[in-house]
NUDOMI-213761 format. One record per residue: residue number from 1; residue in one letter; chain; x, y negated, z of N, C-alpha, C in turn. Coordinates in nm, 3 decimals. Layout:
<tortors>
TORTOR  nr rest kette      nu      nv      nw     cau     cav     caw      cu      cv      cw
TORTOR NUM    A     A       X       Y       Z       X       Y       Z       X       Y       Z
...
</tortors>
This chain:
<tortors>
TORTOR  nr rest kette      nu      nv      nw     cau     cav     caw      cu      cv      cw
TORTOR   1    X     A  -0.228   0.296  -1.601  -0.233   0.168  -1.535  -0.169   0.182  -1.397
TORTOR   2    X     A  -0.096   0.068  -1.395  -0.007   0.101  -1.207  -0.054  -0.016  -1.123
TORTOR   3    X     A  -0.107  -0.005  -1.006  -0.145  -0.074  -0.896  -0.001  -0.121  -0.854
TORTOR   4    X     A  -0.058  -0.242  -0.755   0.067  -0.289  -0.652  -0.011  -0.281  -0.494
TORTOR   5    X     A  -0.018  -0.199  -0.436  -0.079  -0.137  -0.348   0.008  -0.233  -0.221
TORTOR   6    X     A  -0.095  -0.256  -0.092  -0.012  -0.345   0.071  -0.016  -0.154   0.123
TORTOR   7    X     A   0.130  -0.175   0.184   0.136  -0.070   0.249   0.226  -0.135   0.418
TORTOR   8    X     A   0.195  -0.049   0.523   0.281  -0.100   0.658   0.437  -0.015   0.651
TORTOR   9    X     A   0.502  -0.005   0.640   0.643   0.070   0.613   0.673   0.093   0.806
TORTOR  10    X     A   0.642   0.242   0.820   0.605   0.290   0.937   0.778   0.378   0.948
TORTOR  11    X     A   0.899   0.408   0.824   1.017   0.452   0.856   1.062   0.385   0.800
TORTOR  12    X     A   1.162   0.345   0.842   1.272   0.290   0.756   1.436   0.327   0.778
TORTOR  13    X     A   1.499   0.339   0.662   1.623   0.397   0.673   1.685   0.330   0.558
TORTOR  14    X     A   1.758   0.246   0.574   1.862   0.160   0.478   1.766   0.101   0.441
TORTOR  15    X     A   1.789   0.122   0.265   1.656   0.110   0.154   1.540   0.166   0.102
TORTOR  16    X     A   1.545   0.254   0.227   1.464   0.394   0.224   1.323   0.359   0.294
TORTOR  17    X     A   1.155   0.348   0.256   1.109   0.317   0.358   1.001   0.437   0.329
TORTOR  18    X     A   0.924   0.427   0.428   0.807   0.518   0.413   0.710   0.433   0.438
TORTOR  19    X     A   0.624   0.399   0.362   0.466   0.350   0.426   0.358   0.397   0.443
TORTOR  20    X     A   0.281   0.313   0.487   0.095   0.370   0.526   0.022   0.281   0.467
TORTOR  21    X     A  -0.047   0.354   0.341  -0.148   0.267   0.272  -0.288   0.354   0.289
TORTOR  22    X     A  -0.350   0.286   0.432  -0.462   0.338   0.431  -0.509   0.475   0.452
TORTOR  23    X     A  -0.381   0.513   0.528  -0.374   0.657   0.542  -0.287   0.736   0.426
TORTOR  24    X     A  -0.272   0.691   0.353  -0.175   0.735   0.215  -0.017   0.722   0.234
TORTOR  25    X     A   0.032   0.795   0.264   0.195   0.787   0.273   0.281   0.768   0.160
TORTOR  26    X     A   0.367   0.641   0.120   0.426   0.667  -0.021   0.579   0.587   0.054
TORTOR  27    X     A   0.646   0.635  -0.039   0.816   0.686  -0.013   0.846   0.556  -0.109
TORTOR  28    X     A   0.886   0.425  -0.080   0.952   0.318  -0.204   1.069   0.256  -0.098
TORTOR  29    X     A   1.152   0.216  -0.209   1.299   0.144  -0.175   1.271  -0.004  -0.137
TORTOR  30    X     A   1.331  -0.058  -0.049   1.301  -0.195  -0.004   1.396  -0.262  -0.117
TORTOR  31    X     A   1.491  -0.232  -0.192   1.616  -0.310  -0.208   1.557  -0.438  -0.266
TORTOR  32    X     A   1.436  -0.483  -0.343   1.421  -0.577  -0.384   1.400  -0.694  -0.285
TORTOR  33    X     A   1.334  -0.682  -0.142   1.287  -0.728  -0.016   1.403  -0.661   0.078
TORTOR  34    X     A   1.482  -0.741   0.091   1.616  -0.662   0.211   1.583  -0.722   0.351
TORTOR  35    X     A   1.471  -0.797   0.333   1.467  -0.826   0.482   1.350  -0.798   0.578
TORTOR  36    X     A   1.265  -0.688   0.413   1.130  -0.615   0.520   1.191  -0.524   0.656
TORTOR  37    X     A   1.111  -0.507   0.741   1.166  -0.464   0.844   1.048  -0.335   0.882
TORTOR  38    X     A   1.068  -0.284   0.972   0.946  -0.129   1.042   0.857  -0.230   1.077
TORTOR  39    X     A   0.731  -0.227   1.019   0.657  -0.276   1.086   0.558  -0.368   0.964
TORTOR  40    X     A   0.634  -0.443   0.897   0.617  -0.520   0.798   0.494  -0.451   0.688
TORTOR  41    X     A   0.416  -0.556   0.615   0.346  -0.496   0.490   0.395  -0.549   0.403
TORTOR  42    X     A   0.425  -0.423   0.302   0.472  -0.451   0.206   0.429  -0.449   0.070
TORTOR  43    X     A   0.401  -0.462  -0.040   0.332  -0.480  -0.161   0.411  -0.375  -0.245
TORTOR  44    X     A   0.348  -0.293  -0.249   0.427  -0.200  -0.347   0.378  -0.146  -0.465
TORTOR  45    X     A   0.479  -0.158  -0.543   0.482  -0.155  -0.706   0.573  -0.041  -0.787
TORTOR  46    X     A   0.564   0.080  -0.832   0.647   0.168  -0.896   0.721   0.236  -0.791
TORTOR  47    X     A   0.704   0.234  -0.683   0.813   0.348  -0.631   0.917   0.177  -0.551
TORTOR  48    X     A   0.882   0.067  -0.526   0.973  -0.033  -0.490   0.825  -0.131  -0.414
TORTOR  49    X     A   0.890  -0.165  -0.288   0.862  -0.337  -0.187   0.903  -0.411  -0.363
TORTOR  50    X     A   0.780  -0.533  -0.310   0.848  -0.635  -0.430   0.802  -0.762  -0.340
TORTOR  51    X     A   0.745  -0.760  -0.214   0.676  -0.844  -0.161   0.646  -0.796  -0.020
TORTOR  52    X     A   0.681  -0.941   0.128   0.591  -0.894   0.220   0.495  -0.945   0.229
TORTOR  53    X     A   0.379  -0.920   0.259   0.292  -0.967   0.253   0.206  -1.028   0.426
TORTOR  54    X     A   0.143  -1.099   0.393   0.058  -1.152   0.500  -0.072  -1.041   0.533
TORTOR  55    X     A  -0.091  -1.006   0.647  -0.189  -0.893   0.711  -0.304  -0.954   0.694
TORTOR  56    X     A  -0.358  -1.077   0.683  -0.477  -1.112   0.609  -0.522  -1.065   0.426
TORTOR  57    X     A  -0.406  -1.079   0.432  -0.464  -1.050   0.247  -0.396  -0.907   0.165
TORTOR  58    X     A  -0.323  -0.822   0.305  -0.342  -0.639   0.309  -0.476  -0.622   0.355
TORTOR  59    X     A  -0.560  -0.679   0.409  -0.669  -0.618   0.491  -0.786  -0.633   0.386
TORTOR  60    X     A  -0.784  -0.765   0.336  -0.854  -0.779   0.232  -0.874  -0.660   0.081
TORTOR  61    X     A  -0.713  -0.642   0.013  -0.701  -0.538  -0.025  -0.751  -0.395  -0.004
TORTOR  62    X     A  -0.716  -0.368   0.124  -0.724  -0.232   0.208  -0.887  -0.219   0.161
TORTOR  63    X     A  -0.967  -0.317   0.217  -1.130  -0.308   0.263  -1.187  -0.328   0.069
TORTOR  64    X     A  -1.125  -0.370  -0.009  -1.160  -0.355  -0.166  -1.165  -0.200  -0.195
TORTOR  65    X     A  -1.019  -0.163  -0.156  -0.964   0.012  -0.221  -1.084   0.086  -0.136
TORTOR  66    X     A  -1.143   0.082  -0.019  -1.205   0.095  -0.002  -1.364   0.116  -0.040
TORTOR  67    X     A  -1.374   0.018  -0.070  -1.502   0.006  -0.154  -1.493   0.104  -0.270
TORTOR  68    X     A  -1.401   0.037  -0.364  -1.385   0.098  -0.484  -1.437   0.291  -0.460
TORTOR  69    X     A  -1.311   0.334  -0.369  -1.343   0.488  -0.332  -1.495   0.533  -0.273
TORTOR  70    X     A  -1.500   0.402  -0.222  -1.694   0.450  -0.192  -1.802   0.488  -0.297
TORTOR  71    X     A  -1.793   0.348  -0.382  -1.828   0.286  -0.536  -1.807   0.470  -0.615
TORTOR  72    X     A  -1.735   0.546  -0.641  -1.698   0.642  -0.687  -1.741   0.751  -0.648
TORTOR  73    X     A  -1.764   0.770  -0.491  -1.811   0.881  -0.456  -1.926   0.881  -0.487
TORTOR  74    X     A  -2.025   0.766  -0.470  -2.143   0.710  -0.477  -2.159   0.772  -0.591
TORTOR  75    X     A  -2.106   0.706  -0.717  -2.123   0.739  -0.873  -2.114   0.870  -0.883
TORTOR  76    X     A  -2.051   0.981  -0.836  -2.077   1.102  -0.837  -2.155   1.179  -0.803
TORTOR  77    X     A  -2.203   1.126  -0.720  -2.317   1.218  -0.674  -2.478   1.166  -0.750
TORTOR  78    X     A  -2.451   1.048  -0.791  -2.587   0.992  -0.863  -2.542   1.088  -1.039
TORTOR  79    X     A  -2.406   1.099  -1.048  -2.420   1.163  -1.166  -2.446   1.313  -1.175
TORTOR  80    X     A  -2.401   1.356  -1.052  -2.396   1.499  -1.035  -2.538   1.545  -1.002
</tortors>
């Protein structure tokens, strides 16, 4: 199963960007979004921006993935 993860694209070089999802660094091509810029959140899908997104509804996201990873640790240790 593949997520479409908000990330902030903290390098950018051509079509080249680097982002920050939450502390998670992932390497995707803007070419689909040519007018995300350094700074921008971007919605990322497969290794590609497909979307910028509004910082209200990355934050929203962000504070879910969040949970979720809590939700999990939680479950481990009640299973463990």
């Amino acid at each position: 199963m593949c997520l479409a993860v908000p990330a902030r694209i903290i390098e950018l070089n051509g079509d080249d960007a680097l982002a920050d999802c939450i502390g998670n660094r992932i390497q995707a091509k803007t070419t689909l979004v040519p007018n995300a810029k350094l700074g921008d959140i971007v919605l990322i899908h497969a290794g590609f921006a497909i979307t910028v997104l509004d910082e209200d509804e990355a934050k929203k996201t962000w504070l879910l993935l969040e949970e979720l990873d809590n939700f999990s640790k939680t479950d481990k240790k009640v299973s463990g």
